[in-house]
N, CA, C and O atoms as a GROMACS GRO file, in nm:
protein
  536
    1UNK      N    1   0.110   1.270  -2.497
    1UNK     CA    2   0.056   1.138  -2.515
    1UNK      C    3   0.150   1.055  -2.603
    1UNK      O    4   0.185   0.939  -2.580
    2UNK      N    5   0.181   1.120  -2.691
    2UNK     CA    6   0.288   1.087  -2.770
    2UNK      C    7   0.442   0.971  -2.700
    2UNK      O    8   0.499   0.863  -2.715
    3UNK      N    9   0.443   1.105  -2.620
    3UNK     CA   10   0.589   1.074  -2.560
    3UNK      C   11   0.597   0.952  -2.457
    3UNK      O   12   0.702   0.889  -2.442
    4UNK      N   13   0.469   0.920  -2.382
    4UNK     CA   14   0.399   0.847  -2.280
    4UNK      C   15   0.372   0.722  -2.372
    4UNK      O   16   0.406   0.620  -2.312
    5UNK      N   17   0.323   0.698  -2.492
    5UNK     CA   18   0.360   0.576  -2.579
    5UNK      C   19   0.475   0.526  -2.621
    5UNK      O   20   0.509   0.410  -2.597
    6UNK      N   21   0.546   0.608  -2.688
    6UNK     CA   22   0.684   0.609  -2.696
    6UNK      C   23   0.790   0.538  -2.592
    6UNK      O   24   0.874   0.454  -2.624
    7UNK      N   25   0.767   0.589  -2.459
    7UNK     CA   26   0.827   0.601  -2.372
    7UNK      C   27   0.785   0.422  -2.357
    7UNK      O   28   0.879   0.346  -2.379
    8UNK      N   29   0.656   0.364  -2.324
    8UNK     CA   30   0.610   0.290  -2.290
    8UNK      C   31   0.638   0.163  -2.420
    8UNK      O   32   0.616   0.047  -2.385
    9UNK      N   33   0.666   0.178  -2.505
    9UNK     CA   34   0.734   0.091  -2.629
    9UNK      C   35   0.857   0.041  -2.602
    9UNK      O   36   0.893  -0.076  -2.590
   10UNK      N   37   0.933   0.168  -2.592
   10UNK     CA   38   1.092   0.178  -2.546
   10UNK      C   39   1.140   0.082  -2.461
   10UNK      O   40   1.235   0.004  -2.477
   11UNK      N   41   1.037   0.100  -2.334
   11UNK     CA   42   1.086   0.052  -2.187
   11UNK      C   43   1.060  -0.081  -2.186
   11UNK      O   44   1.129  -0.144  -2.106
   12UNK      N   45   0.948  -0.170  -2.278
   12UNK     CA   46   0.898  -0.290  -2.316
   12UNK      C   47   1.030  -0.361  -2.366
   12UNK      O   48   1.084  -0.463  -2.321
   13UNK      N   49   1.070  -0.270  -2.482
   13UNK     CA   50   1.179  -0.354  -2.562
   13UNK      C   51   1.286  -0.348  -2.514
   13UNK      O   52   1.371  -0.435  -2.535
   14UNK      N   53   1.309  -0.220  -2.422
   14UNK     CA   54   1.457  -0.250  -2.344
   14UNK      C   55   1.459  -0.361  -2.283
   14UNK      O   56   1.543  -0.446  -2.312
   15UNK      N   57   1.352  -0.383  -2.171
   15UNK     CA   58   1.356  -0.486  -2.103
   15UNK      C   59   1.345  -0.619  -2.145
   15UNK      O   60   1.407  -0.716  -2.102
   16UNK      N   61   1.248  -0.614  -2.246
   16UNK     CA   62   1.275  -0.739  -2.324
   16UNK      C   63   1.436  -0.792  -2.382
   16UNK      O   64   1.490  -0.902  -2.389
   17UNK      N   65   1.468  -0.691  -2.410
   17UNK     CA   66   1.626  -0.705  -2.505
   17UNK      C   67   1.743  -0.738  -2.457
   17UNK      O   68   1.850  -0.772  -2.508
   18UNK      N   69   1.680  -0.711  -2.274
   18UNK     CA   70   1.805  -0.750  -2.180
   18UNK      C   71   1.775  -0.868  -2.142
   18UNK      O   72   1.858  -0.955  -2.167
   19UNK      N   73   1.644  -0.911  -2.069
   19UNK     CA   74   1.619  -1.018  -2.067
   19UNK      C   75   1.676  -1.096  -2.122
   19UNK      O   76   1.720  -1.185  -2.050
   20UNK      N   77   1.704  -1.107  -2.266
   20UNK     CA   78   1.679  -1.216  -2.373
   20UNK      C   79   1.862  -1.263  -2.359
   20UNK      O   80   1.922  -1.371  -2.359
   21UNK      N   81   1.912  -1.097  -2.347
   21UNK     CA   82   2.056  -1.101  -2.363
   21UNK      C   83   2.118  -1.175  -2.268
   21UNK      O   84   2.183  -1.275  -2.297
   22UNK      N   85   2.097  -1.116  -2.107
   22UNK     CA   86   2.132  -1.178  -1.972
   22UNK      C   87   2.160  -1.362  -1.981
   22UNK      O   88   2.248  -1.431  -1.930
   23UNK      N   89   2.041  -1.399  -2.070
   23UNK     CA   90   2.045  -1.525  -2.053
   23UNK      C   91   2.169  -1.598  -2.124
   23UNK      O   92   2.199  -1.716  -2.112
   24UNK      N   93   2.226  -1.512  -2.193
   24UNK     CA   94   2.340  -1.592  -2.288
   24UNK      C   95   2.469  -1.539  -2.308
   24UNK      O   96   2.558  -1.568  -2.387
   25UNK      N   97   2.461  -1.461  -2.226
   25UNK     CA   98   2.568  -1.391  -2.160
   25UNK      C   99   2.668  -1.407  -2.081
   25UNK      O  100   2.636  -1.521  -2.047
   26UNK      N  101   2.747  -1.391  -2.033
   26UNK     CA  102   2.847  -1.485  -1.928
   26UNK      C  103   2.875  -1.333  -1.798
   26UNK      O  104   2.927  -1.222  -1.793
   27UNK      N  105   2.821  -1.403  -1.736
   27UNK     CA  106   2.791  -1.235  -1.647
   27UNK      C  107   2.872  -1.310  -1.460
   27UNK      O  108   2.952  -1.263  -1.379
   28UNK      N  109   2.804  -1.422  -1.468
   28UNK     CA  110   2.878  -1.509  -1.354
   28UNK      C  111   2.752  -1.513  -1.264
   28UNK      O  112   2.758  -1.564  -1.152
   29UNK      N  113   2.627  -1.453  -1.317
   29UNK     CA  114   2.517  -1.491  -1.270
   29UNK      C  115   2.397  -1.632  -1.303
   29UNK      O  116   2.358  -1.617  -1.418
   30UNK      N  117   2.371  -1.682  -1.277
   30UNK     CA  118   2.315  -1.816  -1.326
   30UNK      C  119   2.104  -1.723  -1.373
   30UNK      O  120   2.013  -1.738  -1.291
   31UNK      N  121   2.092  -1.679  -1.448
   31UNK     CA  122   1.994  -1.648  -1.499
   31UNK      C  123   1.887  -1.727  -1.560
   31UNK      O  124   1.899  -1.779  -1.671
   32UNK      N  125   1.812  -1.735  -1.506
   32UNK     CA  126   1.694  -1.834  -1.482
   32UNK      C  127   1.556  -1.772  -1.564
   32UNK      O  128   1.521  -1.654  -1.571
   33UNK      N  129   1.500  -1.877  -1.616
   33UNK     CA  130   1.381  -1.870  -1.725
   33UNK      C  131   1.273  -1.748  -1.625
   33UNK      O  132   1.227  -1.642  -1.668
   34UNK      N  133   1.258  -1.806  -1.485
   34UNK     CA  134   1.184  -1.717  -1.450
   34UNK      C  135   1.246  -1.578  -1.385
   34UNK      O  136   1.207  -1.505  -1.294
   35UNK      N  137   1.365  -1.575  -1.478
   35UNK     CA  138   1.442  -1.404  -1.407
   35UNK      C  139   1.402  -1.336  -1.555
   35UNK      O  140   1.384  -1.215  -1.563
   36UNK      N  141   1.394  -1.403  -1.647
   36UNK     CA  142   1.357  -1.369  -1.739
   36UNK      C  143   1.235  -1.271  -1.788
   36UNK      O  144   1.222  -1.161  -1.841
   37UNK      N  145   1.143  -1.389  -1.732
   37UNK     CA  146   0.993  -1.367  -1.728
   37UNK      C  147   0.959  -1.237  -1.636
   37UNK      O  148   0.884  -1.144  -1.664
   38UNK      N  149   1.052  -1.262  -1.497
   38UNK     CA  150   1.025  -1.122  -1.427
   38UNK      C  151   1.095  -1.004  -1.469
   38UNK      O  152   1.063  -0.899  -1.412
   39UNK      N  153   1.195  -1.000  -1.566
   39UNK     CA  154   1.269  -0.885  -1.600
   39UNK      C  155   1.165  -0.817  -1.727
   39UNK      O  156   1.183  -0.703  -1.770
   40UNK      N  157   1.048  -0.916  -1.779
   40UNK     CA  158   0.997  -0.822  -1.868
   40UNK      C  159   0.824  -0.773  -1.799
   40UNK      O  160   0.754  -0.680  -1.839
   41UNK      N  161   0.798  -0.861  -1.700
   41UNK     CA  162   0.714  -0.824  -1.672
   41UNK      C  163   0.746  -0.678  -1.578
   41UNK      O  164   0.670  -0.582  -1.591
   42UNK      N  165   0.822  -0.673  -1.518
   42UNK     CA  166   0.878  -0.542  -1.459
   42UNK      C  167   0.869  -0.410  -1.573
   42UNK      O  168   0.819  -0.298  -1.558
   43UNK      N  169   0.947  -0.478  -1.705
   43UNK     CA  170   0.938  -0.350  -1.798
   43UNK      C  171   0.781  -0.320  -1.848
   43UNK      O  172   0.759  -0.213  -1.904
   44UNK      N  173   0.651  -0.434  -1.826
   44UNK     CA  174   0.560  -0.427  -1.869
   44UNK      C  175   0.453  -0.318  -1.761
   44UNK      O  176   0.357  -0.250  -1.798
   45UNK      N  177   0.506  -0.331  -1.629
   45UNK     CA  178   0.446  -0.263  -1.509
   45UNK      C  179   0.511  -0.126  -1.503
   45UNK      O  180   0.434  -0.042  -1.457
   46UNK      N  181   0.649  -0.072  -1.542
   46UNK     CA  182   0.680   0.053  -1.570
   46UNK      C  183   0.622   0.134  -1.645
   46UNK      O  184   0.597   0.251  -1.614
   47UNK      N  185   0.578   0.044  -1.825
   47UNK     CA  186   0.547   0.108  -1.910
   47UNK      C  187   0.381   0.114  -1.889
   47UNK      O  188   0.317   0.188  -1.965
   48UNK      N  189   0.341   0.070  -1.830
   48UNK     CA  190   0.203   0.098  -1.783
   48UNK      C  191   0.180   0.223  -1.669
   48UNK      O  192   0.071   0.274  -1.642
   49UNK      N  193   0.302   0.256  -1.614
   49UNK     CA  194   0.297   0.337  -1.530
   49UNK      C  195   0.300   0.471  -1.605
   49UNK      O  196   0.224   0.565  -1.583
   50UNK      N  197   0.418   0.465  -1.715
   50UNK     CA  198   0.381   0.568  -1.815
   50UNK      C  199   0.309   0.601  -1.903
   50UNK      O  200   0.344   0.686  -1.985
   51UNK      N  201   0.201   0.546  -1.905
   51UNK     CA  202   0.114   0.486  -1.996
   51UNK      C  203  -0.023   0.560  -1.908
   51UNK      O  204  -0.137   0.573  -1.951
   52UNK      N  205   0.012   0.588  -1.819
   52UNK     CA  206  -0.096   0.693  -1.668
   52UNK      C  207  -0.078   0.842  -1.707
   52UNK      O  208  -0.163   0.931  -1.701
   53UNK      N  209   0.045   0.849  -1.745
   53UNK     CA  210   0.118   1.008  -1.821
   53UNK      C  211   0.000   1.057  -1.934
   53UNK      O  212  -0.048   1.170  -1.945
   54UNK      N  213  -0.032   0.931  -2.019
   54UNK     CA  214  -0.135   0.959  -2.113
   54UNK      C  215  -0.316   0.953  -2.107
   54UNK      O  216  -0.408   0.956  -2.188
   55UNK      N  217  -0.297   0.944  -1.958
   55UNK     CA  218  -0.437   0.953  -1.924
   55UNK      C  219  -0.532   1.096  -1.950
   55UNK      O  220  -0.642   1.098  -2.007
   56UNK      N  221  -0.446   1.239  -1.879
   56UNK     CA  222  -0.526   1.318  -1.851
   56UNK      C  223  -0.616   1.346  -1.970
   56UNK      O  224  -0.577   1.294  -2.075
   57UNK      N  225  -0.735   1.421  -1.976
   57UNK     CA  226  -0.753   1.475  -2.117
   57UNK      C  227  -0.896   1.565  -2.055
   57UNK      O  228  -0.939   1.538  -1.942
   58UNK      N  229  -0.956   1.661  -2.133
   58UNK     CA  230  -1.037   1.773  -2.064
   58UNK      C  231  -1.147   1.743  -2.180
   58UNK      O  232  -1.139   1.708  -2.298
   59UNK      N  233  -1.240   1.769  -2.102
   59UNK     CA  234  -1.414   1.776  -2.215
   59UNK      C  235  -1.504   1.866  -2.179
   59UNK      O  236  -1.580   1.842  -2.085
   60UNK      N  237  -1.510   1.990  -2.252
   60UNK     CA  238  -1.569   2.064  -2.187
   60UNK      C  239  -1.730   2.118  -2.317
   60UNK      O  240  -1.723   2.116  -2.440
   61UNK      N  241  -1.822   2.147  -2.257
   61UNK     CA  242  -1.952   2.192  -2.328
   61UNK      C  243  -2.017   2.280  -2.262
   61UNK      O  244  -1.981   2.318  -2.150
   62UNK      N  245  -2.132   2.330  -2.328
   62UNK     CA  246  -2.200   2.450  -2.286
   62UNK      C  247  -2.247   2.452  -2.169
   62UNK      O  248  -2.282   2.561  -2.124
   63UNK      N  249  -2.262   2.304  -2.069
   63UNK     CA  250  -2.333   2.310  -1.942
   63UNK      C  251  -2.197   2.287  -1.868
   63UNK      O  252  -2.204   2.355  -1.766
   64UNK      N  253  -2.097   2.232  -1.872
   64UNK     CA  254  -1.966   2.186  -1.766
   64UNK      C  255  -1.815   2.150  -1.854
   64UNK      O  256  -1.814   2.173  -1.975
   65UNK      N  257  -1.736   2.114  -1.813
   65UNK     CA  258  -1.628   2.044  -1.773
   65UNK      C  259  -1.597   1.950  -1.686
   65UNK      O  260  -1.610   1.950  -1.564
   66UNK      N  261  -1.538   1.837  -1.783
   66UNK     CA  262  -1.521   1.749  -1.697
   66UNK      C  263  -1.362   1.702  -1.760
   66UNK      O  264  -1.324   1.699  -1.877
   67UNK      N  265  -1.300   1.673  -1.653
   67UNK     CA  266  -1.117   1.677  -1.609
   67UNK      C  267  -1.122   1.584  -1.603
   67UNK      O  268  -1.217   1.552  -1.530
   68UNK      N  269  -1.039   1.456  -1.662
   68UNK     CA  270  -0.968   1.376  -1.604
   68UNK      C  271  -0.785   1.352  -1.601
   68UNK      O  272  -0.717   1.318  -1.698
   69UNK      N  273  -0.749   1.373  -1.504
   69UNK     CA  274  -0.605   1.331  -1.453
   69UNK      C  275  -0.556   1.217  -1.441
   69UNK      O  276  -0.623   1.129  -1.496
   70UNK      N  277  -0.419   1.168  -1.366
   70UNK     CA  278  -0.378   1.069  -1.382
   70UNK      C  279  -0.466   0.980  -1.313
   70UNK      O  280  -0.509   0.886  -1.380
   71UNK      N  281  -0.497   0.986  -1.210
   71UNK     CA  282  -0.595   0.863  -1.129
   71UNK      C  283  -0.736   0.931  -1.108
   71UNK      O  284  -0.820   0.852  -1.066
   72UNK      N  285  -0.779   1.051  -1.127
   72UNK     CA  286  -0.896   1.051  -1.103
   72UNK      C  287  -0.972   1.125  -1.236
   72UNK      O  288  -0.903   1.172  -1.326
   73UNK      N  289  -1.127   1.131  -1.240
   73UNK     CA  290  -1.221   1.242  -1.286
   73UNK      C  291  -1.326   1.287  -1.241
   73UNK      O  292  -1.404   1.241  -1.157
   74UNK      N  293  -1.325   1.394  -1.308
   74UNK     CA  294  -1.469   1.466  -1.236
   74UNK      C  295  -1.523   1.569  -1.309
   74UNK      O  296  -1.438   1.655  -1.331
   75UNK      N  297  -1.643   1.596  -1.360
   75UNK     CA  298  -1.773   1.664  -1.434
   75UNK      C  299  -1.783   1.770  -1.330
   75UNK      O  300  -1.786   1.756  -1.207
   76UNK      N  301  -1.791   1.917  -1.427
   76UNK     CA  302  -1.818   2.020  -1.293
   76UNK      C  303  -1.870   2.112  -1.403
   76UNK      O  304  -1.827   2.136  -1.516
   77UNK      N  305  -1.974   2.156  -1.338
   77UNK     CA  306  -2.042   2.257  -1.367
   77UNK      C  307  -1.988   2.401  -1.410
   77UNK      O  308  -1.900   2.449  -1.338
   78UNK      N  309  -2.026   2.465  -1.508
   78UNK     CA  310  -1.993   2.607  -1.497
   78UNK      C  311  -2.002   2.675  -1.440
   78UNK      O  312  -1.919   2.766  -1.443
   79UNK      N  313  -2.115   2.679  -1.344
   79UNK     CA  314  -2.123   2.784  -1.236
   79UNK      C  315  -2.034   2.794  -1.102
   79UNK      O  316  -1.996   2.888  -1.032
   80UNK      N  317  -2.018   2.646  -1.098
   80UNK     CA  318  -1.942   2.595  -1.000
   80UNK      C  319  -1.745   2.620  -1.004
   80UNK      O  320  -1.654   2.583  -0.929
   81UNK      N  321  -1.752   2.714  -1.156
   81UNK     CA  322  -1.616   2.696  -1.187
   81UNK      C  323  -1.586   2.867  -1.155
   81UNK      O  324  -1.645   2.944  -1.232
   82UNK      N  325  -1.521   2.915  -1.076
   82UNK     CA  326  -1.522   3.053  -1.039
   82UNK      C  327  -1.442   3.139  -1.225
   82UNK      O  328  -1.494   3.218  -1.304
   83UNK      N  329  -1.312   3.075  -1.224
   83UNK     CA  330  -1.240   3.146  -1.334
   83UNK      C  331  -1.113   2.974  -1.392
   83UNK      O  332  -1.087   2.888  -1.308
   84UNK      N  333  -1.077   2.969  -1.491
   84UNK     CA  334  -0.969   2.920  -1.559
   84UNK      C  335  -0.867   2.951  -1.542
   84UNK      O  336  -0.833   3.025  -1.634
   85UNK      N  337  -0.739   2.927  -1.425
   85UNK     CA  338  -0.639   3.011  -1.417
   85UNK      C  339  -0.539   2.903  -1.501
   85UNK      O  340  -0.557   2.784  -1.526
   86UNK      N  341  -0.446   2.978  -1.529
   86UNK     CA  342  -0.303   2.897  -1.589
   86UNK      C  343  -0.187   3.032  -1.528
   86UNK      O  344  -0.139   3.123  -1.595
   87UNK      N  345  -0.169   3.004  -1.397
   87UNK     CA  346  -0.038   3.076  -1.308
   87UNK      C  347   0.114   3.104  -1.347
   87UNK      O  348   0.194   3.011  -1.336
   88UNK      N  349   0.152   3.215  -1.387
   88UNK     CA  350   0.295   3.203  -1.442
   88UNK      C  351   0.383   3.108  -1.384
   88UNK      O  352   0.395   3.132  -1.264
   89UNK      N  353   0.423   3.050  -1.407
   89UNK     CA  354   0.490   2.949  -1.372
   89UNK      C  355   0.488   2.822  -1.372
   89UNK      O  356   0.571   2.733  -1.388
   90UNK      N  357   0.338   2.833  -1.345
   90UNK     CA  358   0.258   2.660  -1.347
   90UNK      C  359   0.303   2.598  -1.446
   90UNK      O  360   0.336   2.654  -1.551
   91UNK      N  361   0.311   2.417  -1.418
   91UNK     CA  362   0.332   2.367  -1.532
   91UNK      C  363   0.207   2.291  -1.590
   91UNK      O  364   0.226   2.199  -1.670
   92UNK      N  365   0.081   2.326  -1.553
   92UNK     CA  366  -0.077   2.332  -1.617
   92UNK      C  367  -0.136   2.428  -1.538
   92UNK      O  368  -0.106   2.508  -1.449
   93UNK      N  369  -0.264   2.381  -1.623
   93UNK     CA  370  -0.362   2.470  -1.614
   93UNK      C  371  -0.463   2.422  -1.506
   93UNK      O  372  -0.472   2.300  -1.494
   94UNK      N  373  -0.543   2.504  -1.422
   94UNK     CA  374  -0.618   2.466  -1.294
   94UNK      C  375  -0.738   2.551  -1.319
   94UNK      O  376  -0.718   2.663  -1.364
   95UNK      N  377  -0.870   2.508  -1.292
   95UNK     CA  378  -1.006   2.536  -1.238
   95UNK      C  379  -0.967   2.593  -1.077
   95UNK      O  380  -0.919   2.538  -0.978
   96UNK      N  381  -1.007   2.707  -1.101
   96UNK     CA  382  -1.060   2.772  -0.919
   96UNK      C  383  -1.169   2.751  -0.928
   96UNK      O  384  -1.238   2.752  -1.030
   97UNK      N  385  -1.209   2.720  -0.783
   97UNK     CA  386  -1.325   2.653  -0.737
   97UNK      C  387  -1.393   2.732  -0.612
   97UNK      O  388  -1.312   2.788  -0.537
   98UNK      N  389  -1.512   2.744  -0.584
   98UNK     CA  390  -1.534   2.816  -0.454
   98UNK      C  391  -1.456   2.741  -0.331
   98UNK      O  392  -1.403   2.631  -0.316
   99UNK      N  393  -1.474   2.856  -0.250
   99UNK     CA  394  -1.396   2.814  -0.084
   99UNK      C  395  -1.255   2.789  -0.129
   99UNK      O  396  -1.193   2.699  -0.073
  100UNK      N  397  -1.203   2.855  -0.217
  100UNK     CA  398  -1.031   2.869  -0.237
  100UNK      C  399  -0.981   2.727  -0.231
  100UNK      O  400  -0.889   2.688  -0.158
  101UNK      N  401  -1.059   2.645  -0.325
  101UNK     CA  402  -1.043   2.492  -0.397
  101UNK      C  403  -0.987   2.522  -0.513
  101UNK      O  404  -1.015   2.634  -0.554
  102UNK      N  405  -0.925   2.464  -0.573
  102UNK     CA  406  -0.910   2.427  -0.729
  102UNK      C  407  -0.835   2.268  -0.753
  102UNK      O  408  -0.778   2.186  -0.682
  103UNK      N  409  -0.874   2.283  -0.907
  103UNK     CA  410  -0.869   2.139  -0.946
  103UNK      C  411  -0.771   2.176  -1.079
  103UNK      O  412  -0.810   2.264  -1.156
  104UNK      N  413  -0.636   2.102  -1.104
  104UNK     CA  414  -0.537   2.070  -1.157
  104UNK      C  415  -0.612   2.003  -1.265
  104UNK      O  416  -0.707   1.926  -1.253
  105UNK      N  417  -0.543   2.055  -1.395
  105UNK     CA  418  -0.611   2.058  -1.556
  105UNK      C  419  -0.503   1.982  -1.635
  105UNK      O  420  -0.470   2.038  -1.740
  106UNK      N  421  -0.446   1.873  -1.610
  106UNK     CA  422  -0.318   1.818  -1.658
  106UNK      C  423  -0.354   1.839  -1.809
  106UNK      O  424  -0.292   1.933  -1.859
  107UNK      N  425  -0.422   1.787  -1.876
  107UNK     CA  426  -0.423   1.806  -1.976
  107UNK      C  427  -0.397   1.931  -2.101
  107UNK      O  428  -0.404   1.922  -2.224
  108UNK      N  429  -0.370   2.034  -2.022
  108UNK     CA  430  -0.328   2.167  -2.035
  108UNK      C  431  -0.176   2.192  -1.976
  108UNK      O  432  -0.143   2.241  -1.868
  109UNK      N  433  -0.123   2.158  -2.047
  109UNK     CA  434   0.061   2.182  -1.970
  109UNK      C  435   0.134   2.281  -2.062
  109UNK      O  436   0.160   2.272  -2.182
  110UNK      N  437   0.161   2.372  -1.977
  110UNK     CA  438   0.293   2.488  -2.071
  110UNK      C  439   0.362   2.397  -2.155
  110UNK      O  440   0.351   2.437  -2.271
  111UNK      N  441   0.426   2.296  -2.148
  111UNK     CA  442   0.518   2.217  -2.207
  111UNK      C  443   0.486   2.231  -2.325
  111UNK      O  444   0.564   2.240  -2.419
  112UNK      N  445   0.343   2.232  -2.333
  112UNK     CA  446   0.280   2.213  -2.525
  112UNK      C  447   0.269   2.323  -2.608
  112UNK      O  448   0.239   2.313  -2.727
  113UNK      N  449   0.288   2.413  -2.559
  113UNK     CA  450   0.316   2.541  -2.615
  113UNK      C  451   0.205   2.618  -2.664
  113UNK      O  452   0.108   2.658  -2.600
  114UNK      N  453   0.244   2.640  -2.840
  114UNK     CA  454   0.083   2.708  -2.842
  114UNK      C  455  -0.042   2.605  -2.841
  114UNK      O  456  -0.158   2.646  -2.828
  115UNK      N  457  -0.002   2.442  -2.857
  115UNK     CA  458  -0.141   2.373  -2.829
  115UNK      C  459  -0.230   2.431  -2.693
  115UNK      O  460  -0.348   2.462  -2.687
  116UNK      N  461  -0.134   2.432  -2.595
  116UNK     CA  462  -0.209   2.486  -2.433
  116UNK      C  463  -0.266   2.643  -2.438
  116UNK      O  464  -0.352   2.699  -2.370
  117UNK      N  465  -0.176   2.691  -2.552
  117UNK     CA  466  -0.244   2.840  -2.529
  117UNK      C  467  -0.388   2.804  -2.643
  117UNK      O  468  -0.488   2.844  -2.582
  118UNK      N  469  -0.420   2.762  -2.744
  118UNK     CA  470  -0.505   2.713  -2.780
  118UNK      C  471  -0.624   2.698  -2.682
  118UNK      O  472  -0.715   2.779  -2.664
  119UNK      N  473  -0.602   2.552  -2.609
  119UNK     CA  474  -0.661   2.471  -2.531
  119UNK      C  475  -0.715   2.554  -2.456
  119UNK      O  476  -0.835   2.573  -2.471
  120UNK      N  477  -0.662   2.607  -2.381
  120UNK     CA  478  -0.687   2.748  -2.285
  120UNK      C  479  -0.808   2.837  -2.333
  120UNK      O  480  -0.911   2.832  -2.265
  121UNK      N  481  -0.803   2.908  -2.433
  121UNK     CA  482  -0.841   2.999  -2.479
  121UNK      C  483  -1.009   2.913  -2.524
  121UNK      O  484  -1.115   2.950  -2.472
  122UNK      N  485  -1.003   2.815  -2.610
  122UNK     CA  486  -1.154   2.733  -2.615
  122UNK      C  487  -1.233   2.754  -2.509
  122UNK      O  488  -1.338   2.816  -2.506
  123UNK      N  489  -1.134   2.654  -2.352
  123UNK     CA  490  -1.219   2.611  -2.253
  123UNK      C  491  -1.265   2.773  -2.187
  123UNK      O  492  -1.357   2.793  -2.108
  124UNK      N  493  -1.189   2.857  -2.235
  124UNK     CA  494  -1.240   2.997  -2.124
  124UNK      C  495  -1.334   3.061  -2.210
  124UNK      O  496  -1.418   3.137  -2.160
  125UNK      N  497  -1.330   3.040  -2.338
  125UNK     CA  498  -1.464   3.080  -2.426
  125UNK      C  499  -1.613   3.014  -2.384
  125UNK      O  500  -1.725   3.066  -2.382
  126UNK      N  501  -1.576   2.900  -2.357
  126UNK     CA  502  -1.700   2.844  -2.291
  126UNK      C  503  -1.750   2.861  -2.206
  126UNK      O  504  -1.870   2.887  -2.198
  127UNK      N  505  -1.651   2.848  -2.097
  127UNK     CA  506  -1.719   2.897  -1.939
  127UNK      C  507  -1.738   3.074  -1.970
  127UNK      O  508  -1.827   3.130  -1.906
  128UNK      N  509  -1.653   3.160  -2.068
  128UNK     CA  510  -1.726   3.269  -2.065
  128UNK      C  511  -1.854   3.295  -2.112
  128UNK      O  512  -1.917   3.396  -2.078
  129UNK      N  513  -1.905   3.195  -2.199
  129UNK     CA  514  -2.006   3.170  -2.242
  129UNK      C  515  -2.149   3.128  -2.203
  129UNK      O  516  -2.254   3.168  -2.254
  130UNK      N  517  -2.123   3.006  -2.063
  130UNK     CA  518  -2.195   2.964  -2.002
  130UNK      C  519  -2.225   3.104  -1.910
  130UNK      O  520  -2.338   3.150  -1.898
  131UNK      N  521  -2.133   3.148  -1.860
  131UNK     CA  522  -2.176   3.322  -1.753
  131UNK      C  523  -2.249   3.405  -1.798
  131UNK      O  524  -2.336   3.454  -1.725
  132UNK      N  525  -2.233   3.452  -1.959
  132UNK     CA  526  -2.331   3.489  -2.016
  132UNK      C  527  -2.479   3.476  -1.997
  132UNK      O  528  -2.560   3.569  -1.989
  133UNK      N  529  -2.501   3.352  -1.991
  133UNK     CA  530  -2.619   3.289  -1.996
  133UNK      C  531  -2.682   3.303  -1.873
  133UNK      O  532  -2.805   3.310  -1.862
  134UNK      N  533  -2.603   3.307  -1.780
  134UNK     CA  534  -2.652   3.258  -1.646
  134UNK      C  535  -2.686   3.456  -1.570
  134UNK      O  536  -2.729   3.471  -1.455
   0.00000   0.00000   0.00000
C-alpha cells in the first residue's frame, strides 16, 4: 500500500514537473496550455491506476471472509471455504472453493514476507475455528 502511494505521488509530480518544464523549454515543439493540462491529467489517471494496487485488503470473523481485490469483493462464508491455500510459488494467497473454484487473496502476497506468513496463519485460525464449530 505503501509503495502504491508512493508510486502514485511520484508519477503526479513527474508529470507535473515535465509539464511545467516542456513549456519553457526550446524543444522545437510549440507546447500549448492545453498539452499541459493533458500531460498532468494523464499523470493523474496513471496514478489512480496505481492507486487500484492499494485496494485489495481481507476481513475475516468467526462467521466468514470477505476479500476484496483490485476491482472486485465478496463475503464468503466459512463453510463455503473448503481450505486457505498459499501454493509454492504463488505470488498470494487463494480461498479453494467447492467445484474446484477458488478466489485470489491479493491482500496476502509472498512479497510481504513474514507480514503474509502472519496474515496467513490468523485467517486459517479462524476458518479452523469456524470447522470446529460446525
Amino acid at each position: 500500500m505503501i509503495l502504491a502511494w508512493a508510486g502514485a505521488v511520484i508519477t503526479v509530480a513527474l508529470f507535473t514537473v515535465i509539464a511545467v518544464l516542456l513549456r519553457n523549454s526550446d524543444t522545437g515543439v510549440y507546447f500549448r496550455f492545453a498539452d499541459q493540462v493533458s500531460l498532468v491529467v494523464m499523470g493523474l489517471l496513471i496514478a489512480g491506476g496505481l492507486l487500484l494496487m492499494a485496494r485489495p485488503r481481507v476481513r475475516a470473523d468467526a462467521t466468514g471472509i470477505e476479500v476484496r481485490n483490485v476491482l472486485s469483493s465478496r463475503r464468503i462464508e466459512w463453510v463455503d471455504v473448503r481450505r486457505i491455500a498459499f501454493p509454492d510459488g504463488a505470488p498470494w494467497a487463494r480461498l479453494d472453493l467447492p467445484d474446484d473454484e477458488y478466489l485470489p487473496v491479493l491482500a496476502i502476497q509472498a512479497v510481504d514476507g513474514t507480514r503474509a506468513v502472519e496474515g496467513i496463519r490468523k485467517v486459517r485460525a479462524l476458518h479452523a475455528a469456524a470447522r470446529a464449530e460446525h
